[in-house]
N, C-alpha and C positions, 0 to 999 in steps of 0.2 A: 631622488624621488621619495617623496613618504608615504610610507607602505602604514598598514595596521598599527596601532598603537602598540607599545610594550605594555605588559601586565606586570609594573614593578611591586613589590612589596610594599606594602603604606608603612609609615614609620609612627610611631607611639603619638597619639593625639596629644599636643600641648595642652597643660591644663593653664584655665586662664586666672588674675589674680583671686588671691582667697577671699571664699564669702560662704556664710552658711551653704549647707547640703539641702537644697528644695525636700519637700515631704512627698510632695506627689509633683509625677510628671508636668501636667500642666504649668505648675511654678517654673520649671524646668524652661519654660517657651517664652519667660521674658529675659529679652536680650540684655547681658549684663558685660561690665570692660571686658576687652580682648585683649591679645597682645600684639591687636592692631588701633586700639582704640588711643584717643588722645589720652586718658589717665596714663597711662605707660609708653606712650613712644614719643614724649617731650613735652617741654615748656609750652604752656597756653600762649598761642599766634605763632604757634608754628608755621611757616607758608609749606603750602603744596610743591612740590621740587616736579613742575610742569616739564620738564627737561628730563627728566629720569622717567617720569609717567610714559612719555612719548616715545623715547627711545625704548623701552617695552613694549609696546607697539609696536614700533619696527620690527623688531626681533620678532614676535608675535606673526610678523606680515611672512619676515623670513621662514618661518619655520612649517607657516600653515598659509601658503598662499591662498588657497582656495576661500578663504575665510577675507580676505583684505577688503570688500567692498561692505562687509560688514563692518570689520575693526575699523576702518573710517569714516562712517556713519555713526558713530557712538561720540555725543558729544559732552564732554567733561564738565564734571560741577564740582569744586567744591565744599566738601560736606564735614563737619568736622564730631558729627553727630553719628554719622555710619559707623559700624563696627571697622571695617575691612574697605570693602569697596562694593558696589551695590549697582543695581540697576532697577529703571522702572519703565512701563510699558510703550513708554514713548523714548526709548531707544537713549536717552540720558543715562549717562556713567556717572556716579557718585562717589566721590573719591576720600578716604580720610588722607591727612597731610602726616600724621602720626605713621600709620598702615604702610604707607609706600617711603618714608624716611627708613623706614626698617627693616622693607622687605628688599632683596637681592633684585635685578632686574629682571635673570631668567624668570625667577616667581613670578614674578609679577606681569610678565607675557603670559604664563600660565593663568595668571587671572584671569587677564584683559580675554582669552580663550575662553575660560571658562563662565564668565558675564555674557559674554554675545551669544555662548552656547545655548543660555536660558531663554534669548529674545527668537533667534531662529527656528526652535523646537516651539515656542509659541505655550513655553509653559504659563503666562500670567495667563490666555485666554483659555489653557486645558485648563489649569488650576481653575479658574471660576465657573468652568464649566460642570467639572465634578463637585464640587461641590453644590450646584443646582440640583443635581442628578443623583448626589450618596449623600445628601447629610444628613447626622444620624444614622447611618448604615457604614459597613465594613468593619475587619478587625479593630479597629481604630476608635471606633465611636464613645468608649468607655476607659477611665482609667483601670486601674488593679484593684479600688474602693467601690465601682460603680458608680460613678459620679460622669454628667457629661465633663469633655474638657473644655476647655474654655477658647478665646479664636486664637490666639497668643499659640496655645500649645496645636492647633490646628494649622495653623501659618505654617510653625514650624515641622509641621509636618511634611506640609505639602513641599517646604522649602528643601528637606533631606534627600525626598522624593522625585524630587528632581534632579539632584544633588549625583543623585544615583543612577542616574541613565546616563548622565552624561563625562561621570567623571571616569566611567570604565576604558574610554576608546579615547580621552584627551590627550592626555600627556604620557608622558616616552616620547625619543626622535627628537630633544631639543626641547623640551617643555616638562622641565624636573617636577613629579608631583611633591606638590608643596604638604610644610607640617601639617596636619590638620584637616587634608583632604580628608572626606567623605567617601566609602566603597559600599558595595554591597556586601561584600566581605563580612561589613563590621556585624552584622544581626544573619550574618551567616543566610544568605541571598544570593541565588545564582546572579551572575553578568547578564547583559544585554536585554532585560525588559524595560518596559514603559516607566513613566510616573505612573500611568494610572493602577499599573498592574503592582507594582512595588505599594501603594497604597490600598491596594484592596488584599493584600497578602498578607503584609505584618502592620501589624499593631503601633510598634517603633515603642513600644513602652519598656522596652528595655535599652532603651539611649542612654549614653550616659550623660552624665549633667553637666560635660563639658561643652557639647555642643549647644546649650545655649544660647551663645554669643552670637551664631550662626544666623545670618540674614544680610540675603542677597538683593533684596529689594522686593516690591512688586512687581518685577519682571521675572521671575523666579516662579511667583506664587496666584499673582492677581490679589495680592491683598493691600491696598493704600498705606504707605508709612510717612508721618506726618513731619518728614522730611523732605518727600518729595514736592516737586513742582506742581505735578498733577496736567492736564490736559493743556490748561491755558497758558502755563508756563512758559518760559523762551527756552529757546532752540530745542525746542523738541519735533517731533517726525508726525506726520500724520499716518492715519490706516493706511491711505494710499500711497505713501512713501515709505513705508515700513515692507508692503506688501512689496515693493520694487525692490529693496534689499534681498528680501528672503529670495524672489524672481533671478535678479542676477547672479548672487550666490549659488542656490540651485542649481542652472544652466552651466555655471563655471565648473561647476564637481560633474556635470554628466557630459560635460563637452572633455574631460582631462580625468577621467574614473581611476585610472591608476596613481593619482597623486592624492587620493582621500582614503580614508578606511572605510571597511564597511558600513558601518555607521550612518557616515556622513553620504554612501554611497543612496541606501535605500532612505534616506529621508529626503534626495534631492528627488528622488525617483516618486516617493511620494506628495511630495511637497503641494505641487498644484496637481494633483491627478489621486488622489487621497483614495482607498479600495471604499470601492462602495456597498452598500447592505443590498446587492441586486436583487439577493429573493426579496426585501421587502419591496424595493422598487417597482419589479414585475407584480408582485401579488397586487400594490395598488394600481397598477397600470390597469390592470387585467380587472380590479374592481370598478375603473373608474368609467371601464366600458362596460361593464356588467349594469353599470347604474344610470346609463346614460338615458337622457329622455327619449320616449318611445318604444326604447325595446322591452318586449313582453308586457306591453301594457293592454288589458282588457277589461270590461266588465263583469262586474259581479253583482247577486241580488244579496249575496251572503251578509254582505254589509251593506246596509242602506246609504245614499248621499246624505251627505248634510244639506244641502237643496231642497229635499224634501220636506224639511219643516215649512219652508214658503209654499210648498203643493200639498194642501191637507188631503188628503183619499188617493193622493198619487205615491208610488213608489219607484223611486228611481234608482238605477244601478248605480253603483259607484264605482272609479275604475282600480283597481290590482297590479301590481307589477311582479309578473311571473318571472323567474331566474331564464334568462338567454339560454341558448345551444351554443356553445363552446366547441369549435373545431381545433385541433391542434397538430399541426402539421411541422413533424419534428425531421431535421435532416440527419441522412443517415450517409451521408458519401465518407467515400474514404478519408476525407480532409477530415472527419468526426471523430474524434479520440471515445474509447471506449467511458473515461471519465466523466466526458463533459454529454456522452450517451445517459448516464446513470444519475447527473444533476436532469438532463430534460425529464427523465420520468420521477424526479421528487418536485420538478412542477406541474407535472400533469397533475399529480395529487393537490398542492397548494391550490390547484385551478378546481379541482372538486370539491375544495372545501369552500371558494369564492363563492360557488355558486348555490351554496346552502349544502352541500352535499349530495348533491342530485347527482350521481354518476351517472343517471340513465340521458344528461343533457351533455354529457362530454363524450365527446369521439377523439381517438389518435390516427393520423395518418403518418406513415413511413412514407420519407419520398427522396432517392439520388437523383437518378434523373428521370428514371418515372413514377411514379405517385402508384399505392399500395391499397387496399381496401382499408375503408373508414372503420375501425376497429371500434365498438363501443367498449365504453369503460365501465371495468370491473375491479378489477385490481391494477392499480399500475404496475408493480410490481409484477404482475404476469406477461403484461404486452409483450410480445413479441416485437424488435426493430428488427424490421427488413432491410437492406440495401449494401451499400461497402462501392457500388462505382462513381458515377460522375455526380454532379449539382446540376440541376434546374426547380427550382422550388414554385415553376410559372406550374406544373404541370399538377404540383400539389395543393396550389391555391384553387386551380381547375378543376379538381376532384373535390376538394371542402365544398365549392360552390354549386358540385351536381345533387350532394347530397339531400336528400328528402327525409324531413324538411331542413332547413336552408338555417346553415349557422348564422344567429347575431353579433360572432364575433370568430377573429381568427387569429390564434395564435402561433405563430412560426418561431423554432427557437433551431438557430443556425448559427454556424460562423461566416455567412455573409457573401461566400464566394459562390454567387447563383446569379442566372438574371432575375429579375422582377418582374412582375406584371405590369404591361404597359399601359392600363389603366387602373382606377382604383374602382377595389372590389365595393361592391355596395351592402358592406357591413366595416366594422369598426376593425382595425385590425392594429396588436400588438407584434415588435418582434422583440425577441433576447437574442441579442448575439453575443456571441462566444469569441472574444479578440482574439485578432491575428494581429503580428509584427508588419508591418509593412515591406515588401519586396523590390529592389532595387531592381528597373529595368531600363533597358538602353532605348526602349520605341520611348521617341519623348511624346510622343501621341497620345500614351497610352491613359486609360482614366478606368482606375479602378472601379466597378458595385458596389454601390452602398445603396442603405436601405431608403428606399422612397420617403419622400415628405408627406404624404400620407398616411405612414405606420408610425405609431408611438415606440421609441425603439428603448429596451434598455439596456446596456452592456451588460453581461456576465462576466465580473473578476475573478 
């Protein structure tokens, strides 16, 4: 069974053949021979040793099964132009004939691991995404002369960057790390963060100018290298056959948890089910019923219509849209951890700021299984939660709805184990729930509570 990776020692980075020393970093980021490139591992028309590539694979499949539905979706090209071996976003392996002439096989399962590593982690589509979102921004955005860098030395940024999340927990267990891996070690960087986070941390401008050579492809980075095939190319995968790879893989590490490392554990975990930004979620939720047509709409003379330019000597109202009444009906049964108590009252706040600030339009109710006085709000932070026994939250949407006057919207934020109300309230209603695992029971009858179709619901992670 393969347990956690070892944390072997990385061995002295190969330098590749001699060429002037770059002046500045960015020189640094165009890819120059390796001693994987054809200048150095043979005669021009070398053929690909197709038989060696594959059988690294194997060994690859042996050592990391959980990974095999990937390593055989990766289809081989060709390339005598790549450094090493390379991939790009449509799931092609680009191979030099040089690179694998020279490398050992075990290496070379290490690759082939560490190429798919780049496609499953979905670094070309992180990589393109930060960069919509940081350019120009981060430790990074400048060399040591203040000059921007150029995309060359930004590639390879993002290409180390990746380099570096995943080469921590690969190999050990049958997968020798090869010369010239990349750690976080190297710029003196704790284990186990992101790309994105290893790129908004260091700078990387103190790389040394061996890793130049370094490029994994557009699979790596999202950056197009004018070797690859590109979209239209043969045998490449589409979105929705990439997405089925990543799908099955996933599934395989969480159906068999003790045969992957951690790693691979929390990415299958989040893979399709990704932590979502709930506060912002809720606060739009809770905007989007704040703004809906009709509620709190009235007249005013304070503004005149624009109408009344057709009515000379007439003055007509025009109408206003006043901030709702906000009820918010927070459960307090014992199934409510004190934590996920102290998130509901940093929404009660978010909720008074939805509403312009008007605390005098939000109420909190405590309710287990019976519903508490409509507390108005003053300080969240002062409220008082009532309860600690059972759930029924029917009894607390009963009490929002006696109140005078009568909320335009209701908020329930619960972990879900309540009945509901068997009809819908007539105002808008959001909930937050707070996940539960699911409970293994033997009535096959039985059918959990969940939230009505009715309430715009949004999970709390």
């Amino acid at each position: 069974m393969t347990g956690p990776a070892k944390r072997p020692v990385p061995r002295p980075l190969p330098r590749p053949m001699s060429r002037p020393a770059p002046r500045r970093p960015e020189e640094a980021a165009v890819p120059a021979p390796s001693a994987g490139s054809e200048g150095q591992a043979g005669p021009p028309g070398l053929p690909l040793d197709t038989e060696k590539l594959l059988a690294a694979r194997l060994h690859a499949v042996k050592v990391r099964p959980y990974l095999a539905d990937a390593l055989f979706a990766l289809n081989v090209v060709e390339d005598r132009s790549v450094p090493t071996m390379a991939v790009d976003a449509h799931w092609r392996c680009y191979a030099s004939p040089g690179f694998v002439a020279l490398t050992p096989v075990e290496e070379l399962a290490g690759v082939w691991v560490h190429e798919v590593s780049h496609l499953l982690r979905d670094h070309h589509g992180r990589g393109e995404r930060y960069e919509r979102e940081h350019e120009g921004q981060g430790p990074g955005r400048r060399d040591g002369r203040g000059s921007r860098p150029d995309e060359g030395w930004k590639r390879l940024r993002r290409n180390i960057a990746a380099d570096f999340e995943i080469n921590d927990d690969i190999y050990g267990d049958g997968l020798p790390l090869p010369a010239g891996a990349v750690l976080p070690s190297l710029l003196g960087l704790p284990l186990g963060l992101l790309m994105e986070e290893y790129l908004r941390t260091a700078s990387m401008s103190g790389l040394p100018v061996d890793l130049a050579w370094l490029d994994c492809g557009s699979g790596a980075d999202g950056v197009h290298r004018p070797w690859e095939l590109g979209p239209d190319g043969a045998h490449g995968l589409s979105g929705q056959q990439c997405d089925a790879v990543r799908f099955r893989v996933a599934e395989g590490i969480r159906g068999r948890p003790g045969d992957a490392p951690a790693g691979w554990r929390r990415w299958a975990d989040e893979a399709f089910h990704p932590p979502q930004p709930w506060r912002q979620l809720l606060g739009a939720a809770v905007r989007s019923a704040v703004g809906a047509p009709g509620a709190g709409e009235d007249h005013t003379y304070r503004r005149p219509s624009r109408r009344s330019a057709g009515l000379p000597g007439v003055l007509l109202p025009s109408l206003r849209r006043t901030p709702p009444r906000v009820c918010v009906v927070i459960d307090t049964s014992g199934s409510v951890s004190d934590a996920e108590l102290g998130s509901a009252l940093l929404e009660v706040a978010a909720i008074s700021r939805a509403v312009g600030g008007r605390r005098d339009l939000v109420s909190v109710i405590s309710c287990d299984a019976a519903a508490r006085i409509a507390v108005p709000l003053c300080r969240a932070e002062n409220i008082e939660l009532v309860g600690g026994g059972g759930t029924d939250l029917r009894s607390g949407f009963a009490r929002a709805l006696r109140s005078n006057p009568r909320p335009e919207v209701i908020v329930a934020l619960t972990d879900g184990q309540t009945p509901w109300p068997a009809t819908r309230p007539p105002c808008r209603t959001v909930v937050g729930l707070f996940p539960r695992p699911s409970l293994a029971v033997n009535e096959e009858d039985y059918v959990p509570d969940v939230p009505p179709s009715w309430a715009r619901v949004v999970t709390i992670c």
